[in-house]
N, C-alpha and C positions, 0 to 999 in steps of 0.2 A: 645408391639410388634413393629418390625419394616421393611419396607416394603420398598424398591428401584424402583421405578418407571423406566418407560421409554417409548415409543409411542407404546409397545402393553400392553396394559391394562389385556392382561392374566396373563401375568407373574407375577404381583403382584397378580394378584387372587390364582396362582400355591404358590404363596409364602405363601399368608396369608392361604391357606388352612394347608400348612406343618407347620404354627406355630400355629394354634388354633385358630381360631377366636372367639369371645365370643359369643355364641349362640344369644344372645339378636340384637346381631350388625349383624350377617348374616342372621339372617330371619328374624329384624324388622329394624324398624330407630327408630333413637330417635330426643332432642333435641339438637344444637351445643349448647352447653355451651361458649364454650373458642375455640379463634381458636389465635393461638401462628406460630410466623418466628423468624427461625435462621440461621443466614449462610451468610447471605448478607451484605455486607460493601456498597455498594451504593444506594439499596431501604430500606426505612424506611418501618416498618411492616404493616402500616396502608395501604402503596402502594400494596405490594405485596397481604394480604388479599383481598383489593378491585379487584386486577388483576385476582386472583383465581373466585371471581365469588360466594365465599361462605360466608355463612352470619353468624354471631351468631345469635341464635335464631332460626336461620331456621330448618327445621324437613330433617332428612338424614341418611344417612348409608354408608357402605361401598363405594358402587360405586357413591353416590355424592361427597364423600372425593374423591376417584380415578380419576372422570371426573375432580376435581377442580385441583388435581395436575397434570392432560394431559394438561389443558388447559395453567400453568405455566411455563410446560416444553416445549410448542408449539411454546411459545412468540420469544422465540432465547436468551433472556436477560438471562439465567441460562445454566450454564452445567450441570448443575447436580441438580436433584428436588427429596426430599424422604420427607416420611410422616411416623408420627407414632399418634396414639388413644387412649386414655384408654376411657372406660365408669363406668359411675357411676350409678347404676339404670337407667333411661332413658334418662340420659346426656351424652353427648357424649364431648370429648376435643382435638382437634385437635392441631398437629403442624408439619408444615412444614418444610422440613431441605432443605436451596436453598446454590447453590454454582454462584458465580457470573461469567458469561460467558465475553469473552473479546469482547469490543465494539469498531467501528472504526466512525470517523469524519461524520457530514452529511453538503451536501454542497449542496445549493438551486439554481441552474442553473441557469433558466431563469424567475426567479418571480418579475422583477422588480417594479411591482406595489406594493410590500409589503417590508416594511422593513424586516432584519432579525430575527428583535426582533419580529413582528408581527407573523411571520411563527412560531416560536419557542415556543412563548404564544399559541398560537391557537393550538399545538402540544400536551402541558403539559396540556391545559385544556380538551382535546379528547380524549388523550393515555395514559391511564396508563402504568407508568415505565417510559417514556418518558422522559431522564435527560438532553439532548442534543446531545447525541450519540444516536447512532443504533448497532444493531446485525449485521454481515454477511447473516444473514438468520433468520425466522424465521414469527412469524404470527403477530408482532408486526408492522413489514415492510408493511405490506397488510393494519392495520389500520393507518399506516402515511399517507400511498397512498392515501388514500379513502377519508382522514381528509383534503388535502393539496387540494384536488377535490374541495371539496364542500366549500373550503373558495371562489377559483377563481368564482363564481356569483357572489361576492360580491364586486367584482372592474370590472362586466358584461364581463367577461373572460368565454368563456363557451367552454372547452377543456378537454383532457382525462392529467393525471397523471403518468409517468411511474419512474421507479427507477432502476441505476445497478449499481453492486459494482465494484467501478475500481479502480486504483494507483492513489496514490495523489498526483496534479502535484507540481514538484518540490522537493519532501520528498518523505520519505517513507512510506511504509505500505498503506493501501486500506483507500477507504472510498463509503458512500452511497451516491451516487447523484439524485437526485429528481430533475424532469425537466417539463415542461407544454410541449405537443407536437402538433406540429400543430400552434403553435404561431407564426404568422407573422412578428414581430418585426423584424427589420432590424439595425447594426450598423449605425450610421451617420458619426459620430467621436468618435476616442480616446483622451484625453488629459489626459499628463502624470504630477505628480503635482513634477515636481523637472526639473532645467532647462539642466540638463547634457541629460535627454532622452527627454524630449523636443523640445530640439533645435540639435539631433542628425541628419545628414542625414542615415545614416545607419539604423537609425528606420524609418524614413520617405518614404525609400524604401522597408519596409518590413511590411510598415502598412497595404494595399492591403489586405494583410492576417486575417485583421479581418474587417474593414471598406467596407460598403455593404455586409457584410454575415450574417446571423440569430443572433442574442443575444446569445452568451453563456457565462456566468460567465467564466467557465471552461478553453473553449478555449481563454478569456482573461489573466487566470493567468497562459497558459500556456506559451502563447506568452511571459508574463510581463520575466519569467523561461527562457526561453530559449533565449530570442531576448533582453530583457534590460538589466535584472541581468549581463550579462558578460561587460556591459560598465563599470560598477560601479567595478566587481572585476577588471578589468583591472587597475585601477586608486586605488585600496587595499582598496577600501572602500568595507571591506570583512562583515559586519555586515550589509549591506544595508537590507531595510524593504518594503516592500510593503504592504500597506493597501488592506482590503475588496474595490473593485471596487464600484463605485457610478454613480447610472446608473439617469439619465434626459432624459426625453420625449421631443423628436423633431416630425417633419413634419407635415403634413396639419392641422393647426389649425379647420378646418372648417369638420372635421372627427370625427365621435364618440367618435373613437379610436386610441389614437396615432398609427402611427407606426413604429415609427423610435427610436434610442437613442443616446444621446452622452454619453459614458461611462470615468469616469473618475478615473485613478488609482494615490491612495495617495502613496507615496515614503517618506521615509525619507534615506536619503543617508549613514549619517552617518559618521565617520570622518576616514581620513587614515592614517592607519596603513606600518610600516616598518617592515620588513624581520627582525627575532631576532634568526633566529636558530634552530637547529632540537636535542635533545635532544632522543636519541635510545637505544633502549632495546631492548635484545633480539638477539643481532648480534653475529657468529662467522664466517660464511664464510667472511666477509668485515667488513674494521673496520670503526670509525665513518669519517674517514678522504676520505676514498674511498668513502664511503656512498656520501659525503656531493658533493666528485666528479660528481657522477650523477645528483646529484642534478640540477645542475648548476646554483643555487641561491646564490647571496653574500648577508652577513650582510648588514644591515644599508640602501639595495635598497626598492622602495616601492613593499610590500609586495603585486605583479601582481595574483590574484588570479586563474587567466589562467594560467602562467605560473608555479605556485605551484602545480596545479592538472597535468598538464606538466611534472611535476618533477617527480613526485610520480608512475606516470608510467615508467619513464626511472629506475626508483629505479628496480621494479617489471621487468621490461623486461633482466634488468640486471641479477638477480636471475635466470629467465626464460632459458636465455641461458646460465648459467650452471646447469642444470637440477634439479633447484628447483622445481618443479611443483605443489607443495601443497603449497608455501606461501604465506602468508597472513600477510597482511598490514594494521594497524589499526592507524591511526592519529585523534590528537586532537589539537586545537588548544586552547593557553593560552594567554587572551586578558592582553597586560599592559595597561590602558588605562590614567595614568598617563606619561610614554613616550610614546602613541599613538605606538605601536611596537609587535608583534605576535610572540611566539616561540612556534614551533611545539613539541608535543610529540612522536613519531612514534613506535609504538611495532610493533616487528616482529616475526610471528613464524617461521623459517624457515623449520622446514622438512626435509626428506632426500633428496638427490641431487643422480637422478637417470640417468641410461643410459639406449641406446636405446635397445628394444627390439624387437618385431616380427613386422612387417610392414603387415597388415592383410587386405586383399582388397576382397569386395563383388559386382555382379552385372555389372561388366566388361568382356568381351570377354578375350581370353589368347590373342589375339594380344595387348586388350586396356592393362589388367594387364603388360603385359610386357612393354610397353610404360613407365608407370609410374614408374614401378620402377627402368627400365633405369636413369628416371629423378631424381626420391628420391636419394640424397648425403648424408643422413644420415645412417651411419654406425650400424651394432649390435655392441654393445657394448661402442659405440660412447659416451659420454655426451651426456645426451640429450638436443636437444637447441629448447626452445616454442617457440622461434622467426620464426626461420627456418619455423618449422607445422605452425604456422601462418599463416606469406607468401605464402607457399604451399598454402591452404585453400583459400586465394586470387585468385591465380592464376587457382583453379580449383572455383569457381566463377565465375571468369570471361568468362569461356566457356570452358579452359583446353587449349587452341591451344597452350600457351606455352610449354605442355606437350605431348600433342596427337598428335603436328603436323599437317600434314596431312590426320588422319586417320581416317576415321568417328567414329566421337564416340559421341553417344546423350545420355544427361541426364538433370533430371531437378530441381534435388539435390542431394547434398552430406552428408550421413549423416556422422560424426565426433566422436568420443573417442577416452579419453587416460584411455587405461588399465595399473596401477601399480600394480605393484608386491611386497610388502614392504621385504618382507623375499628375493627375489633376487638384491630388487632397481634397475628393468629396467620396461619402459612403454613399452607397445606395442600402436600401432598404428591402430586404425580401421579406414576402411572408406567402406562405403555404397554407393553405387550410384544407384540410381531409375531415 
């Protein structure tokens, strides 16, 4: 028999009642004989049994197999948990069927006193399942937290633990961050280990931003993202690397407790690259020559990585005003690293190319409505142009008095859509104003 779990434990009771349960199994327990996992590509079965909570040998029945599969499918680390039994006289044989759930990065804020390896040890020897990733959610999160607690007495740290899942700086997709709260630690110094940001003044003026503020791992690599990486793509050293930050304890020697750090970011720069070309698929409105117009990149220049992500929007705005409004721009880049030289791949889907439609306005008085759409120049039936709605959008931002004039008109946002129509190809135009 087989039974699909999920967090209310009746419904497998409703299930297994419609399939027959074996009279031995629903009014007694027996022995676990055998307890068997299928389904998982990243725990080994011996993890996931220990994770369950159920033992061989131990005495049990239905609802001990049931609590043992709540308790797997609780963790976060499974999508999907089923269980099926047979018994044999007074043996019972268990097996789990696990589907592996997707897990995101964990990144350890402000634990300076411990390496990364030490948090990660102390992790896999506390947590079961514990690989080096986390769930988005789940009850496995609650024993990291609690694990990562009780390490900090042991470097006389005595603080709560907290964890939220955010955007990973610099990249995509999420991750779990773990942080001590209430730690007093304070930046002293950054030292950047490559002499282009180094000896930058442009970083020198925007160190402020982390020098004298709390320890955050985080807000170090978001800074390194945002405020160094664009020196290095400037100069096409497009593969540049940033190491895990290396934090050293400063101030008063004569203190229990540090409370200062100098943190220190490894760089490896890495070697530059020249501009080789764009390489398109997927074009008919423009051909690769017009394309390459937009661009305004030449062969054989260093390959400005500011200026490439630069490019790749003029491409898209270009589309935009003639009423592309569904496409989408996919680029890859193809390292020669024997001529040190980059040429881009670029797919494009473009979509249909739509005119304007209804201009739809909420939350304005008939004088403000009439204002505005004095101001709107785009036409029914017009091409539509996303530059234009852009702009607009700017300009009612800004407060609207481009538009409104002199006419009172208060708000304190604008909401925005484009409604298509595939079967007419025209958008309409909403905006909300609250």
């Amino acid at each position: 028999m087989r039974i699909r779990t999920s967090r209310l434990a009746c419904l497998a009771a409703l299930v297994l009642a419609a399939l027959g349960t074996p009279p031995a199994l629903a009014a007694q327990t027996g022995r676990i004989a055998a307890i068997k996992v299928t389904g998982s590509r990243r725990y080994a079965e011996a993890q996931v049994v220990a994770a369950s909570g159920l033992h061989a040998d131990d005495t049990g029945g239905r609802e001990e197999i049931q609590a043992a599969a709540d308790r797997l499918s609780a963790l976060g680390v499974f999508a999907n948990v089923r269980f099926r039994f047979t018994s044999a006289g007074e043996s019972v044989a268990v097996e789990f069927q696990v589907e592996d759930a997707p897990t995101v990065p964990v990144l350890f804020d402000n634990f300076p006193w411990f390496a990364d390896d030490e948090l990660t040890a102390a992790l896999r020897q506390a947590v079961d399942l514990f690989d080096g990733t986390a769930p988005e959610q789940g009850s496995i999160l609650d024993q990291m937290t609690e694990t990562l607690r009780k390490l900090l007495p042991t470097r006389g740290i005595h603080a709560a633990v907290e964890r939220v899942l955010m955007a990973r700086p610099g990249g995509e997709g999420m991750m779990q961050e773990f942080r001590v709260v209430g730690a007093s630690l304070k930046i002293n110094g950054v030292q950047f280990g490559d002499p282009l940001a180094a000896q930058s003044k442009r970083i020198a003026d925007r160190i402020s931003d982390l020098v004298g503020k709390p320890y955050s791992r985080f807000a170090v690599e978001v800074f390194a993202g945002e405020q160094v990486r664009p020196l290095y793509l400037e100069q096409g050293r497009l593969r540049v690397r940033f190491g895990t930050p290396v934090t050293r304890f400063t101030g008063d020697p004569n203190r229990p407790l540090a409370d200062s750090v100098l943190v220190i970011v490894p760089i490896e720069p890495g070697p530059v690259y020249r501009f080789g070309g764009v390489e398109w698929t997927g074009i008919a409105a423009f051909g690769p020559a017009a394309l390459n117009e937009f661009l305004g990149l030449k062969t054989g220049e260093v390959a400005d990585g500011i200026k490439i992500a630069a490019a790749w929007a003029r491409v898209q705005d270009e589309y935009g005003r003639r009423g592309y409004v569904e496409m989408k721009l996919e680029t890859k880049p193809l390292f020669d690293e024997a001529a040190k030289r980059v040429i881009y791949r670029a797919a494009i889907t473009e979509g249909a190319a739509y005119r304007m439609g209804e201009l739809v306005l909420t939350g304005l008085s008939l004088a403000g409505e009439n204002k505005l759409r004095e101001a709107w120049h785009l036409l029914r039936g017009e091409i539509f142009d996303g530059n234009y709605f852009e702009q607009f959008l700017v300009k009612l931002e800004k407060g609207g008095r481009e538009i409104f004039g002199e006419l009172p008109i208060h708000y304190e946002q604008t909401g925005h859509w484009l409604r298509t129509d595939p079967n007419t190809r025209t958008v309409d135009v909403l905006l909300d104003f609250k």
